[in-house]
C-alpha positions as CSV (number, residue, x, y, z in Angstrom):
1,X,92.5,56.2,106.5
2,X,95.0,53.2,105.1
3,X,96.8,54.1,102.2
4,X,97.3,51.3,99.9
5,X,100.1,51.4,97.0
6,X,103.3,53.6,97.2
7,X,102.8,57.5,97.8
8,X,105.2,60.1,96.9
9,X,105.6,63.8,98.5
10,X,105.6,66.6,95.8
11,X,109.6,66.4,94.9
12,X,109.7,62.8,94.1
13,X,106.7,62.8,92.2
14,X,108.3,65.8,90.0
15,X,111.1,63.9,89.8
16,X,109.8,60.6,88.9
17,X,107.6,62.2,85.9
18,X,110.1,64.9,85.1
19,X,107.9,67.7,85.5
20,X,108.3,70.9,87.7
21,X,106.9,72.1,91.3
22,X,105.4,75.1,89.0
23,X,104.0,73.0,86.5
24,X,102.4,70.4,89.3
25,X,100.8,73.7,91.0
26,X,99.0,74.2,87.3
27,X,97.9,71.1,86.6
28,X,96.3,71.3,90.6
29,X,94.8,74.9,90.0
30,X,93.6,73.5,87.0
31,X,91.4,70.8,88.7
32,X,93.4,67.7,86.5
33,X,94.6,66.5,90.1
34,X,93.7,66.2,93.5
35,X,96.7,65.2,95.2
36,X,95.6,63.5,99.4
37,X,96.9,64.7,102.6
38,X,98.8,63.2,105.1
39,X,97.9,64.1,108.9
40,X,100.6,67.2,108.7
41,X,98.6,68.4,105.7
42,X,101.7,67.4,103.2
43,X,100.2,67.3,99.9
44,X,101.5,63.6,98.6
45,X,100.3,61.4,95.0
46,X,99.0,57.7,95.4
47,X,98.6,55.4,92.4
48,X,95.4,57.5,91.2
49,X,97.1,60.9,91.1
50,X,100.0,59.1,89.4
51,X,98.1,57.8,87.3
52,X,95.9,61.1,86.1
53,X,99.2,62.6,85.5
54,X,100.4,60.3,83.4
55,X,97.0,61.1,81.3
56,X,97.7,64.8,81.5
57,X,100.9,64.6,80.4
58,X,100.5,62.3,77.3
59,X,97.6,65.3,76.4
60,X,100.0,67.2,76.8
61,X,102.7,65.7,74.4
62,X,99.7,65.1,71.5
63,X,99.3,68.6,71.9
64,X,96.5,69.8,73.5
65,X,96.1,73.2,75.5
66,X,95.2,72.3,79.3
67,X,91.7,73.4,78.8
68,X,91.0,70.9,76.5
69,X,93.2,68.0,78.6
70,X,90.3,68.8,81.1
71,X,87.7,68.8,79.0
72,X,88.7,65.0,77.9
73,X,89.4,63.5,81.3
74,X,86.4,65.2,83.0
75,X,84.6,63.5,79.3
76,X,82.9,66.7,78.5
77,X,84.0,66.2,74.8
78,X,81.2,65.9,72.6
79,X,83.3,64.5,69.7
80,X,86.8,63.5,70.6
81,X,87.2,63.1,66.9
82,X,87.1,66.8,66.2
83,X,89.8,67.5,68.9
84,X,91.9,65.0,67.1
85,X,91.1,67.0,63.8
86,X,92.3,70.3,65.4
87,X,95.6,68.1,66.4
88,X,95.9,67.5,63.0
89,X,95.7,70.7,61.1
90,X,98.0,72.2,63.8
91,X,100.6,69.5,63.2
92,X,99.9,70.1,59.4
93,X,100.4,74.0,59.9
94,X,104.0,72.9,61.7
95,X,105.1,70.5,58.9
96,X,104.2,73.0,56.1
97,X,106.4,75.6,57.5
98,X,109.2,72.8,58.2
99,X,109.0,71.8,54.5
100,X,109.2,75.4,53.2
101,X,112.3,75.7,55.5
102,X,113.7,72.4,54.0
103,X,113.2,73.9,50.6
104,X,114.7,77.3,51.5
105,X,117.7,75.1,52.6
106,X,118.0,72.9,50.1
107,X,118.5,75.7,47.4
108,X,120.8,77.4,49.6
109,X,123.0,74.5,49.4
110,X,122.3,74.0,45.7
111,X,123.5,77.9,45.4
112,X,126.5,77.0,47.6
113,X,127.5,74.3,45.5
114,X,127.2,76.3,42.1
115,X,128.5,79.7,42.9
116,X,131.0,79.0,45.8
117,X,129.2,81.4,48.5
118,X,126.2,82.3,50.1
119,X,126.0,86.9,50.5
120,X,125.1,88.6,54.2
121,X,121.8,89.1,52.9
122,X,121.3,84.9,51.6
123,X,121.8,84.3,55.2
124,X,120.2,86.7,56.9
125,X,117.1,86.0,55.1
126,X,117.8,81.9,55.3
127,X,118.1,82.7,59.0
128,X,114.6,84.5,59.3
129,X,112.8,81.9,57.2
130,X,114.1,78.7,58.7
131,X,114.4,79.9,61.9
132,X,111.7,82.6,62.5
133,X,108.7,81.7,60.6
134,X,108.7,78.1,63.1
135,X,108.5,80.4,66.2
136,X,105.7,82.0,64.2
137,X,103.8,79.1,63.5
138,X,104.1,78.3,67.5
139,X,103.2,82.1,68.9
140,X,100.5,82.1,66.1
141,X,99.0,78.7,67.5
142,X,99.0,79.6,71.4
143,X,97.3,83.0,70.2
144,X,94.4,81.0,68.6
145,X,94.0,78.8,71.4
146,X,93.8,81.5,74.2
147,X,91.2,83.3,71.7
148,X,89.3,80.4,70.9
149,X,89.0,79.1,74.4
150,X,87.4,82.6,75.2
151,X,84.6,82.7,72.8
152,X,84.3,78.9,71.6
153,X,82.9,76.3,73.3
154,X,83.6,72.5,72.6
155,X,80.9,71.9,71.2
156,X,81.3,74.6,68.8
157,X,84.9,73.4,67.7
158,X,82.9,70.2,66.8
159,X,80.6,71.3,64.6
160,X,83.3,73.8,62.8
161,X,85.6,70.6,62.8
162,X,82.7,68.4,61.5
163,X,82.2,71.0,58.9
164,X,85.2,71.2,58.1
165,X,87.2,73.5,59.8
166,X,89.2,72.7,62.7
167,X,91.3,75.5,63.3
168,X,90.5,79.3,61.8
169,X,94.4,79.4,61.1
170,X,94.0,76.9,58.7
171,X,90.9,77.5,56.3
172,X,90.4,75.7,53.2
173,X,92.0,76.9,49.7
174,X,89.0,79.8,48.6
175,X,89.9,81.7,51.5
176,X,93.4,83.3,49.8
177,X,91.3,84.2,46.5
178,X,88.4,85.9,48.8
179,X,90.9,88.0,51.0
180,X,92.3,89.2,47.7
181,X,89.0,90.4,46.0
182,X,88.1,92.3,49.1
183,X,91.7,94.0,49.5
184,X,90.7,94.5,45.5
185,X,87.6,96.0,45.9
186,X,87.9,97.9,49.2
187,X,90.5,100.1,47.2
188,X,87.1,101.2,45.1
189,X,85.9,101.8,48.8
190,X,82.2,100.7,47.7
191,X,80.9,98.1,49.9
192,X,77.4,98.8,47.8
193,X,78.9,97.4,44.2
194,X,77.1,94.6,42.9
195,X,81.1,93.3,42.8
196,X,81.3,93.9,46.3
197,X,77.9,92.6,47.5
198,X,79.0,89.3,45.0
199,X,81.7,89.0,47.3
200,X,80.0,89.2,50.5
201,X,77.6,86.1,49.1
202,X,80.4,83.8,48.7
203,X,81.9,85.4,51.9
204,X,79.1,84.4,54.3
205,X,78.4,81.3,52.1
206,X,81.6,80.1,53.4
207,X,81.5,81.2,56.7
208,X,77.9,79.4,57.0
209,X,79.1,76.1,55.7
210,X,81.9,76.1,58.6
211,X,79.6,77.1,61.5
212,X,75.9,75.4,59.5
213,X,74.5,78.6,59.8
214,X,73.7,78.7,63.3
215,X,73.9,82.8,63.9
216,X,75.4,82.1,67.7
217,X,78.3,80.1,66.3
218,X,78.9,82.6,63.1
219,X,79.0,85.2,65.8
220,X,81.4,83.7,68.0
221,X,83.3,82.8,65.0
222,X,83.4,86.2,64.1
223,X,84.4,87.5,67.1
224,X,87.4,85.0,67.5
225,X,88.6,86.6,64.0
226,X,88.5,90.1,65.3
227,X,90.2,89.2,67.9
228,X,93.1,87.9,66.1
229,X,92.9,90.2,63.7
230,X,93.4,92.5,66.3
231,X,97.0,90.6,67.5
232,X,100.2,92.4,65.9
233,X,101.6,88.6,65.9
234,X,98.6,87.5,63.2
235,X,98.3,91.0,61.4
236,X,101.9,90.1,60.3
237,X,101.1,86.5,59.0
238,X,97.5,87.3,57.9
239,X,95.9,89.0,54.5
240,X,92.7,89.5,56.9
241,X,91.8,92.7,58.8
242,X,88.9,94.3,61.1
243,X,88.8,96.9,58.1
244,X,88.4,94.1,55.7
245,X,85.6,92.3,57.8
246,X,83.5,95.8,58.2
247,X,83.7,96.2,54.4
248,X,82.4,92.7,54.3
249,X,79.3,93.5,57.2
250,X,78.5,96.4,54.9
251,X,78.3,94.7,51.7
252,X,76.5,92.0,53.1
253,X,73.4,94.2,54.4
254,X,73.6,95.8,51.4
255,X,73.1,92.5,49.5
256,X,70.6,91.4,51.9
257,X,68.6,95.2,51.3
258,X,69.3,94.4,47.6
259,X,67.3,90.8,47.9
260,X,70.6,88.7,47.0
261,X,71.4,87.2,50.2
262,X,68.4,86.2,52.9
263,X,68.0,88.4,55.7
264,X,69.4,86.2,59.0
265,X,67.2,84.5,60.8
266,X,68.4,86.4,64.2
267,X,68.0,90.0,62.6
């Protein structure tokens, strides 16, 4: 068949978009390209490959996983809008730990300038703030994207994102205050209390405004958390636990035996 337009074998076209033989392979495996053959079978990248890389790798650059740059080009997104949400929150996650950094720094300097010195410990610990907690905020981002990808479908990031919640590493304010009162009361280690069965009302009241209260979505949402509860990266960043979440199950049934919360429509 005539090949219009210029084609280019697999090193230039690594070359010309600066990506690697490796990275070309994934984007192939990954169904984003179909490169053509030539007669001997060499694998070579006409306008329309060139092209759909060029997509893939802008994706890439605003940040989403591969899945996802799939999901957009094949145009299996129900709501684009709620990918862009995630986007956001991840890029707010980033900037929050960069400004805690740049406040760590700044009154380093300020203690610099006032006492003459900074001790072993000042900079070991500027060290591990500025430096670690970004590689944090990046490990602790790729763990929620493999785990999410594994139980949550795109259209269930779109209804959590329409309700609200793009990303289960960043949930809104009440969630601190909550995490507390159950590491509070789990020390009673009576899930039965009427504190305790308080707590699980507002617990699941929450987690049904995120996922609208469809029990297959609170149940995949569920199992994402366990999941990264389960991750020594996010026990180390996180107030949440398994531990915490069975104390929560039990004081839940027991508020829904005790009339205070409905029984689920699935039970």
């Amino acid at each position: 068949m005539h090949k219009t337009g210029p084609y280019f074998t697999v090193a230039e076209t690594c070359r010309r978009l600066g990506i690697s033989r490796k990275a070309l392979r994934l984007y192939e495996a990954q169904g984003l390209v179909s490169p053509e053959r030539t007669q001997s079978e060499w694998r070579v990248y006409g306008p329309r490959q060139i092209a759909r890389l060029h997509q893939v790798l802008a994706l890439k650059r605003f940040g989403f996983p591969l899945n996802r740059v799939a999901e957009i080009l094949n145009d299996k997104v129900p709501d684009i809008s709620s990918l862009l949400a995630l986007h956001e929150q991840v890029v707010k996650s980033e900037l929050d730990s960069l400004q805690r950094a740049a406040r760590l720094l700044h009154a380093a300097r300020a203690k610099l300038a006032t006492q003459g010195h900074l001790s072993t410990d000042d900079l070991i610990f500027l060290t591990k703030e500025t430096v670690v907690t970004e590689k944090r905020t990046h490990a602790l981002n790729h763990i929620y994207e493999d785990i999410a990808a594994k139980h949550l479908s795109a259209e269930d990031r779109s209804v959590l994102a329409r309700n609200g919640t793009a990303s289960l590493l960043q949930p809104d304010a009440d969630w601190p205050a909550l995490h507390a009162e159950a590491q509070r009361l789990m020390e009673t280690g009576d899930p039965t209390s009427l504190e305790a069965m308080d707590l699980a009302k507002r617990w699941m009241e929450k987690v049904f405004q995120a996922t609208g209260g469809d029990p297959g979505l609170t149940r995949r949402v569920r199992d994402v958390v366990r999941d990264l509860n389960d991750d020594p990266t996010f026990q180390k960043a996180s107030m949440s636990s398994n531990t915490m979440m069975d104390f929560i199950q039990k004081a839940y049934g027991a508020a829904i035996e005790a009339g205070i919360m409905p029984k689920p429509a699935d039970a």
